[in-house]
N, CA, C and O atoms as a GROMACS GRO file, in nm:
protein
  368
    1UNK      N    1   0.083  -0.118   0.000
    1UNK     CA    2   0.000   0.000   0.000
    1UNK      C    3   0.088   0.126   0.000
    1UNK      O    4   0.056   0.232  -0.053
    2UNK      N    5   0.210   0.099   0.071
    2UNK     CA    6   0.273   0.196   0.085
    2UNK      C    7   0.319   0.311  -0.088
    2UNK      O    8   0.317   0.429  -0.124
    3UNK      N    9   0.358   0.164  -0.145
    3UNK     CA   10   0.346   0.215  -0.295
    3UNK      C   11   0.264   0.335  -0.362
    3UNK      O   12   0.282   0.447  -0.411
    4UNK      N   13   0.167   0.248  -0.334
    4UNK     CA   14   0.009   0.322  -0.403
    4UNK      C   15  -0.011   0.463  -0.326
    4UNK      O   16  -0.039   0.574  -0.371
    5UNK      N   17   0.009   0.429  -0.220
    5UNK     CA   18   0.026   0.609  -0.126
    5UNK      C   19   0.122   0.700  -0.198
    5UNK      O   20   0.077   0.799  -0.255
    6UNK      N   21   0.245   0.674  -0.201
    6UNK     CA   22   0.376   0.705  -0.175
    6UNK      C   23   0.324   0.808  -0.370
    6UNK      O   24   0.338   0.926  -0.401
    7UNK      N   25   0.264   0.677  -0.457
    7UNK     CA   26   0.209   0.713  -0.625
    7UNK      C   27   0.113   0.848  -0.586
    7UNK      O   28   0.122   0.963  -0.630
    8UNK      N   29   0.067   0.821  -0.539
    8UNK     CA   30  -0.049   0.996  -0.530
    8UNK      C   31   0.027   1.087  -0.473
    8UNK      O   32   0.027   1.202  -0.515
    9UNK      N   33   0.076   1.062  -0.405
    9UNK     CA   34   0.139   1.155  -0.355
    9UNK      C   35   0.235   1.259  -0.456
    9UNK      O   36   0.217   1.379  -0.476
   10UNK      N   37   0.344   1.169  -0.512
   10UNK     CA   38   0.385   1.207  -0.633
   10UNK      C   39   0.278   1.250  -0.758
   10UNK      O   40   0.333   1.277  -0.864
   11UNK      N   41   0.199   1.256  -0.756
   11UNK     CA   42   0.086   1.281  -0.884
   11UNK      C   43   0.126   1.177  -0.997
   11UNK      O   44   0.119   1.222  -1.112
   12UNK      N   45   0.172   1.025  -0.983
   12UNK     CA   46   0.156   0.969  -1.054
   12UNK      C   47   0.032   0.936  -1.101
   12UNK      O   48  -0.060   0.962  -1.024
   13UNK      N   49  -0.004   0.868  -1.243
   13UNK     CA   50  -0.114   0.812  -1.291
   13UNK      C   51  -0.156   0.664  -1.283
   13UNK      O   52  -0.270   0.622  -1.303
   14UNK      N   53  -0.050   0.591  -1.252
   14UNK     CA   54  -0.078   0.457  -1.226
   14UNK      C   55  -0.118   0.415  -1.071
   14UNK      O   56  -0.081   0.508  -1.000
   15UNK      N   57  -0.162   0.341  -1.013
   15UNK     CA   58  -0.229   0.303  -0.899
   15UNK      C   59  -0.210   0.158  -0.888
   15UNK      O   60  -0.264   0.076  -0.962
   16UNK      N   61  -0.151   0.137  -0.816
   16UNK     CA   62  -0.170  -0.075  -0.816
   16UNK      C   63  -0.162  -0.082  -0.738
   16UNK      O   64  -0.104   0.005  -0.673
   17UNK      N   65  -0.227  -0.222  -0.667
   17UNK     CA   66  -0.220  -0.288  -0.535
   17UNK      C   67  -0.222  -0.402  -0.560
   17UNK      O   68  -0.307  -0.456  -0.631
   18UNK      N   69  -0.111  -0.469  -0.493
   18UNK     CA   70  -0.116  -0.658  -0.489
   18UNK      C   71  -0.147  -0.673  -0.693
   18UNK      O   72  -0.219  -0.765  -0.732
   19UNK      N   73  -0.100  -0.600  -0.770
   19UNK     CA   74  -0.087  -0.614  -0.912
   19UNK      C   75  -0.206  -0.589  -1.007
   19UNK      O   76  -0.230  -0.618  -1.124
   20UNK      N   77  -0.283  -0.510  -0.889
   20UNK     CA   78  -0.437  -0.462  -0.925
   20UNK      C   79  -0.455  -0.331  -0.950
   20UNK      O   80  -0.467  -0.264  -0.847
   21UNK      N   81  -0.462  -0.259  -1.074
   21UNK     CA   82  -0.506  -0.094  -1.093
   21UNK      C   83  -0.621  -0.063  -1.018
   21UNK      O   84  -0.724  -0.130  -1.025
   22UNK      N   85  -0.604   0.065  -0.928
   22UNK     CA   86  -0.738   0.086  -0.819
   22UNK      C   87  -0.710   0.235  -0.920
   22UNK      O   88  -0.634   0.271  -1.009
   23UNK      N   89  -0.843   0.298  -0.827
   23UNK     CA   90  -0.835   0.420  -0.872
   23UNK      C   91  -0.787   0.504  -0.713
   23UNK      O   92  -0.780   0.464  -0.597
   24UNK      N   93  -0.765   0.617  -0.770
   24UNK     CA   94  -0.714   0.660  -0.653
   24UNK      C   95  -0.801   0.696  -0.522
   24UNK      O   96  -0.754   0.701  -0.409
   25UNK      N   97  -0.895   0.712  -0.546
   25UNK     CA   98  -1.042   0.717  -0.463
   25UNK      C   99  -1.014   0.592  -0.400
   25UNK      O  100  -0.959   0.589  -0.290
   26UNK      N  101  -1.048   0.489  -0.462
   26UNK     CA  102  -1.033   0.352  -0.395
   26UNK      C  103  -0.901   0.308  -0.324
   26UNK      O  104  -0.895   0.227  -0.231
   27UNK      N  105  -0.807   0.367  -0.375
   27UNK     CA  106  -0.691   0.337  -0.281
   27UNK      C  107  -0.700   0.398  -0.143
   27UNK      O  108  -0.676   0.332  -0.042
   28UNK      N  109  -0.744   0.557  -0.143
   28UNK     CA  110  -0.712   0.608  -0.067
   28UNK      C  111  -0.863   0.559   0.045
   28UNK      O  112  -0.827   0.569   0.162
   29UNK      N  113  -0.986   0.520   0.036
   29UNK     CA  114  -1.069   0.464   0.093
   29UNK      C  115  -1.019   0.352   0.176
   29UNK      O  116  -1.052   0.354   0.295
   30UNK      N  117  -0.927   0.231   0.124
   30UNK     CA  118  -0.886   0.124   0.122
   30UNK      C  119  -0.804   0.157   0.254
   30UNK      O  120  -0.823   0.101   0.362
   31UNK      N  121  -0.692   0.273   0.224
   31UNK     CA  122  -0.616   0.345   0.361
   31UNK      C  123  -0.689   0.371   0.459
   31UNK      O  124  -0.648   0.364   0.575
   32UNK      N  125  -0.770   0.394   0.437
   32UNK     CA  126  -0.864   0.483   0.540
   32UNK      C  127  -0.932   0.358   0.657
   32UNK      O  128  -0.936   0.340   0.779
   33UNK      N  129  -0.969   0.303   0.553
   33UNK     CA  130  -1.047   0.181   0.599
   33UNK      C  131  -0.930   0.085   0.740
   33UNK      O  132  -0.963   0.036   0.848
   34UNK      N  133  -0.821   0.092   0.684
   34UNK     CA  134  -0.681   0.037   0.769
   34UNK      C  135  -0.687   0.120   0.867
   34UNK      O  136  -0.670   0.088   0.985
   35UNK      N  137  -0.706   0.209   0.835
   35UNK     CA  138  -0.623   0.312   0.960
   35UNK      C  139  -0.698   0.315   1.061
   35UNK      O  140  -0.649   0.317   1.174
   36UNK      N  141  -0.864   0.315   1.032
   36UNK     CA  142  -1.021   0.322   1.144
   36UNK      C  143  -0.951   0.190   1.198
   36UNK      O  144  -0.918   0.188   1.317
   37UNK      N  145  -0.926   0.073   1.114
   37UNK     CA  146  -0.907  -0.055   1.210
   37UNK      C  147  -0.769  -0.027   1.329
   37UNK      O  148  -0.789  -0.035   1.450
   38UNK      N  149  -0.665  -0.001   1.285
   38UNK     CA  150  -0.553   0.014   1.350
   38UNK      C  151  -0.608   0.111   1.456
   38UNK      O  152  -0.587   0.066   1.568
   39UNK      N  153  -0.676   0.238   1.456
   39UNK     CA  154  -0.737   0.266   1.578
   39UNK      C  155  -0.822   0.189   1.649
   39UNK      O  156  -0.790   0.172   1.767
   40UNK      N  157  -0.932   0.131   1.607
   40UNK     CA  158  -0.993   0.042   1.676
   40UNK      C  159  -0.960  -0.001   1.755
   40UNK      O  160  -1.015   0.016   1.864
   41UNK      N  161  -0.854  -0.079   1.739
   41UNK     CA  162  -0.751  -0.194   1.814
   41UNK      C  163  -0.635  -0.092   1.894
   41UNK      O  164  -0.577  -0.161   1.979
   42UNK      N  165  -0.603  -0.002   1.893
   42UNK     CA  166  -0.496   0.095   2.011
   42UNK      C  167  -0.653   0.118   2.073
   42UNK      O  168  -0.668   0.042   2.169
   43UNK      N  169  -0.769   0.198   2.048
   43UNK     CA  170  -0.872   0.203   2.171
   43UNK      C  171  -0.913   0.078   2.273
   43UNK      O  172  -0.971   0.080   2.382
   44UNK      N  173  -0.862  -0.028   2.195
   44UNK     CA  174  -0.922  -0.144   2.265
   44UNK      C  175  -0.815  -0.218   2.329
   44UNK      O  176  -0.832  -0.335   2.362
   45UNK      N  177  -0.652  -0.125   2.359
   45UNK     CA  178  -0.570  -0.176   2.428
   45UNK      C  179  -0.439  -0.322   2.342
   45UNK      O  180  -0.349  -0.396   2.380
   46UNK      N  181  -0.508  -0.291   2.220
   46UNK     CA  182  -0.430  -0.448   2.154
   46UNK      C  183  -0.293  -0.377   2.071
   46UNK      O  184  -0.214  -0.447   2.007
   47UNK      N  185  -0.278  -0.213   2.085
   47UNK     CA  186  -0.197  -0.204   1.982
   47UNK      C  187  -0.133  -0.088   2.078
   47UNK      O  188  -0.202  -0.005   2.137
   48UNK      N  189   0.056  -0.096   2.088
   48UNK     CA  190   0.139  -0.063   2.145
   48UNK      C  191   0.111   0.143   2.152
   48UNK      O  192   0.093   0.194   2.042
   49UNK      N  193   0.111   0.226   2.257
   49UNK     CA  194   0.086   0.356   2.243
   49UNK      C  195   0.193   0.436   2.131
   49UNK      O  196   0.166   0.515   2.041
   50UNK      N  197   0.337   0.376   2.182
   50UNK     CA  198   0.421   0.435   2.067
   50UNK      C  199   0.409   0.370   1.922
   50UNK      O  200   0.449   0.437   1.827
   51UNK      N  201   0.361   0.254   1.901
   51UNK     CA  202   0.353   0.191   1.767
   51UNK      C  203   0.220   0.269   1.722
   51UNK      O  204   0.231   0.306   1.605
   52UNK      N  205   0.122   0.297   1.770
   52UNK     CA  206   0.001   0.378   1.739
   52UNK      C  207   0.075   0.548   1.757
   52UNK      O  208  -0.008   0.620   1.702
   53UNK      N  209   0.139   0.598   1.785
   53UNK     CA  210   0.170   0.705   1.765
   53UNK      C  211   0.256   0.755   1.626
   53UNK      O  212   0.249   0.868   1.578
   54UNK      N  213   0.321   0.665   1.584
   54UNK     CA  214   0.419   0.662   1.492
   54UNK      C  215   0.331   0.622   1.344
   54UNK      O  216   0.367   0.663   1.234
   55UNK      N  217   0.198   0.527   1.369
   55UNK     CA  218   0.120   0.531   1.249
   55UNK      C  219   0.030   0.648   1.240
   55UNK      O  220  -0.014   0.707   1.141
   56UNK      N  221   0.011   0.669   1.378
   56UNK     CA  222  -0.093   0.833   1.338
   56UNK      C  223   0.000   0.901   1.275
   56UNK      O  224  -0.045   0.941   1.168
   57UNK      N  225   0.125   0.937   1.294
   57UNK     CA  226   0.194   1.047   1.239
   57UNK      C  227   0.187   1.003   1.083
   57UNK      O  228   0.128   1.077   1.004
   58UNK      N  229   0.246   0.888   1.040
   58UNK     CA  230   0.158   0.849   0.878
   58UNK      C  231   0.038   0.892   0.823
   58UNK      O  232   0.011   0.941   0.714
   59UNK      N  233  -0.045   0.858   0.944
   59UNK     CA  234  -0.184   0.900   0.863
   59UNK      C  235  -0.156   1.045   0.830
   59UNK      O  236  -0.142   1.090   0.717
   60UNK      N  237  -0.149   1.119   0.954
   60UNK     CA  238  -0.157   1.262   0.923
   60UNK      C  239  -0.090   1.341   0.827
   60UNK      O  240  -0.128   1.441   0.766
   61UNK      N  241   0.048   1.259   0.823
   61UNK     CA  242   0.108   1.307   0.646
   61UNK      C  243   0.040   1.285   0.541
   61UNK      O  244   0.008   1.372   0.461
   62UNK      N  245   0.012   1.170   0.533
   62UNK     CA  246  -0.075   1.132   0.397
   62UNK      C  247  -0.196   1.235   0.374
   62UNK      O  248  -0.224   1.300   0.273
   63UNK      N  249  -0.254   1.228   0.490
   63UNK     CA  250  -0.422   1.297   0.479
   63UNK      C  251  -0.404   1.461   0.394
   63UNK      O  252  -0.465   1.516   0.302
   64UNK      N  253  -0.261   1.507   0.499
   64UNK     CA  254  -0.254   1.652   0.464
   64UNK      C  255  -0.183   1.653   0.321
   64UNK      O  256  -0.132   1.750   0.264
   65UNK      N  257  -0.188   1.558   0.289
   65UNK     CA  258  -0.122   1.600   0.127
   65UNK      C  259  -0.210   1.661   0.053
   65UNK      O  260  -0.323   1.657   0.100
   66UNK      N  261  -0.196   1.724  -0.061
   66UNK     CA  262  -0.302   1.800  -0.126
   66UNK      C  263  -0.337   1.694  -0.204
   66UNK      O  264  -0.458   1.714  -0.216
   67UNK      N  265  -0.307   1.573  -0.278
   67UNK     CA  266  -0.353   1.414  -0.377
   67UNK      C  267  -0.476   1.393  -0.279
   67UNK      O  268  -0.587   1.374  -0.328
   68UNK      N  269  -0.456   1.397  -0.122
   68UNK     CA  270  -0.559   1.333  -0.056
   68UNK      C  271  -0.703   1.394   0.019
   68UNK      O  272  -0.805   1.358   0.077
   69UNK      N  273  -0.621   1.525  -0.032
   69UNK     CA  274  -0.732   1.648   0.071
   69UNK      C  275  -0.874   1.632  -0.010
   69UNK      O  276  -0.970   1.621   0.067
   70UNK      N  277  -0.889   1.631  -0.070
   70UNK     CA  278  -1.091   1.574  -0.140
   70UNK      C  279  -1.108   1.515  -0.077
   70UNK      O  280  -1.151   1.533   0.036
   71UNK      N  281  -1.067   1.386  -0.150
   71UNK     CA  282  -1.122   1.237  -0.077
   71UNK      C  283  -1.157   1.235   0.040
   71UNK      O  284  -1.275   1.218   0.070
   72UNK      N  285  -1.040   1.255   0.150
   72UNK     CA  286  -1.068   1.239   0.311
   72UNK      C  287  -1.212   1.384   0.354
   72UNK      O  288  -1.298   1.378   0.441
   73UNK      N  289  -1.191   1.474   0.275
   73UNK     CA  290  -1.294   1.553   0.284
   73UNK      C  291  -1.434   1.445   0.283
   73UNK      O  292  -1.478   1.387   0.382
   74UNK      N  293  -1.488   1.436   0.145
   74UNK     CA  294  -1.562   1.325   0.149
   74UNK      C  295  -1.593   1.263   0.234
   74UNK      O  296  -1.707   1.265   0.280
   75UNK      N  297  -1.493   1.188   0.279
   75UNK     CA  298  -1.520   1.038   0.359
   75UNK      C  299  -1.540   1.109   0.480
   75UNK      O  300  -1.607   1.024   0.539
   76UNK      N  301  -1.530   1.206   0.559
   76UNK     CA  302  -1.531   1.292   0.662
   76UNK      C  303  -1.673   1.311   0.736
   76UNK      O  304  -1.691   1.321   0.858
   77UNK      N  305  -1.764   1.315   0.637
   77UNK     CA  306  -1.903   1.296   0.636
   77UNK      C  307  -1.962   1.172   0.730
   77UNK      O  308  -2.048   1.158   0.817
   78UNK      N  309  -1.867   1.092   0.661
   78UNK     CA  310  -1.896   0.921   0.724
   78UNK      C  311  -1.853   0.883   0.839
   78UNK      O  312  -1.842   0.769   0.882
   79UNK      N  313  -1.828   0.991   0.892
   79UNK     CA  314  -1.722   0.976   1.075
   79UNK      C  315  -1.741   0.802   1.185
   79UNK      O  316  -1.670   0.736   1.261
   80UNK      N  317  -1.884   0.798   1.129
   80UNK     CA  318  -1.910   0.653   1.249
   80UNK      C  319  -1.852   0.542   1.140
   80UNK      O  320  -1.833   0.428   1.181
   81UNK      N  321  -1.824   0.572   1.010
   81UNK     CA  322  -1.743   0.430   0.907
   81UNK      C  323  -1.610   0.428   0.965
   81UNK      O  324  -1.532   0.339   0.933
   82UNK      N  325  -1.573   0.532   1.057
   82UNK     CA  326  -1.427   0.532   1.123
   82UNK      C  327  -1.449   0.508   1.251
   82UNK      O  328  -1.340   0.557   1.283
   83UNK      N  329  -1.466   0.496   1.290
   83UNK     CA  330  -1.450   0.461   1.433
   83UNK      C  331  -1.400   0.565   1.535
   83UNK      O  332  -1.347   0.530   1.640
   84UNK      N  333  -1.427   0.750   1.484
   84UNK     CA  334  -1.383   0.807   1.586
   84UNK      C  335  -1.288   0.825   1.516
   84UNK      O  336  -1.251   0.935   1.555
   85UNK      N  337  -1.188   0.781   1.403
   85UNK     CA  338  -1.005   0.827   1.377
   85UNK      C  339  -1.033   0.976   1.326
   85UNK      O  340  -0.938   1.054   1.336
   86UNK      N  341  -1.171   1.034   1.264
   86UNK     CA  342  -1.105   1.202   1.250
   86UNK      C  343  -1.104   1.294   1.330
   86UNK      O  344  -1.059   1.407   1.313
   87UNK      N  345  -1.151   1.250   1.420
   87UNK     CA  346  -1.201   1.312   1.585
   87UNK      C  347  -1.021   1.287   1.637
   87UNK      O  348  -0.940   1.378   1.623
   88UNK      N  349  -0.988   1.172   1.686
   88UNK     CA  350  -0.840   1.155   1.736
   88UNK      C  351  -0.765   1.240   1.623
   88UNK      O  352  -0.723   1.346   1.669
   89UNK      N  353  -0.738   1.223   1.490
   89UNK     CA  354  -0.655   1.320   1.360
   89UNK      C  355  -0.633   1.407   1.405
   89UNK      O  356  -0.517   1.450   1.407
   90UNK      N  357  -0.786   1.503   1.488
   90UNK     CA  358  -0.730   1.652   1.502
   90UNK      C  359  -0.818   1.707   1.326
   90UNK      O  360  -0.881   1.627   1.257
   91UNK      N  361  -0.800   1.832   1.297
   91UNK     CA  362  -0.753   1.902   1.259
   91UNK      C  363  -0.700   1.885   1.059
   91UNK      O  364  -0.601   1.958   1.043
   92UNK      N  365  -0.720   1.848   0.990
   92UNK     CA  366  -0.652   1.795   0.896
   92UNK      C  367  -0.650   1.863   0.787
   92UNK      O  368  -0.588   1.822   0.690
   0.00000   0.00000   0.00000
């Protein structure tokens, strides 16, 4: 995934995952979708405070990129499909 992030970010045009063209909407949903879980699991005590600190700081780069600023706009709407992660984000 890191790939496929790392591609928008750069304003590339290609998108793949596991050897699959997504679109970038769908990639960046797909992130999103990881990241609500990876909080889930630090609220529920299963995931280390500094190992959850060090992926929030990921998220929050990615989010604030300008490739990602729509999308997460969008999905922002959907706050209970996250579990609470734009509320913890802060600010984005």
């Amino acid at each position: 995934m890191n790939e496929a992030l790392n591609a928008i970010v750069s304003g590339k045009a290609d998108y793949i995952i596991n050897g699959k063209e997504k679109t970038k909407e769908a990639i960046i949903i797909d992130y999103l979708n990881l990241c609500a879980e990876e909080y889930l699991w630090y609220k529920k005590g299963r995931i280390d405070t500094e190992v959850w600190s060090a992926w929030k700081a990921g998220m929050i780069y990615y989010f604030k990129q300008d490739a990602f600023k729509d999308d997460i706009e969008k999905q922002k709407v959907q706050k209970d499909s996250y579990y609470g992660l734009f509320e913890v984000l802060g600010d984005l």
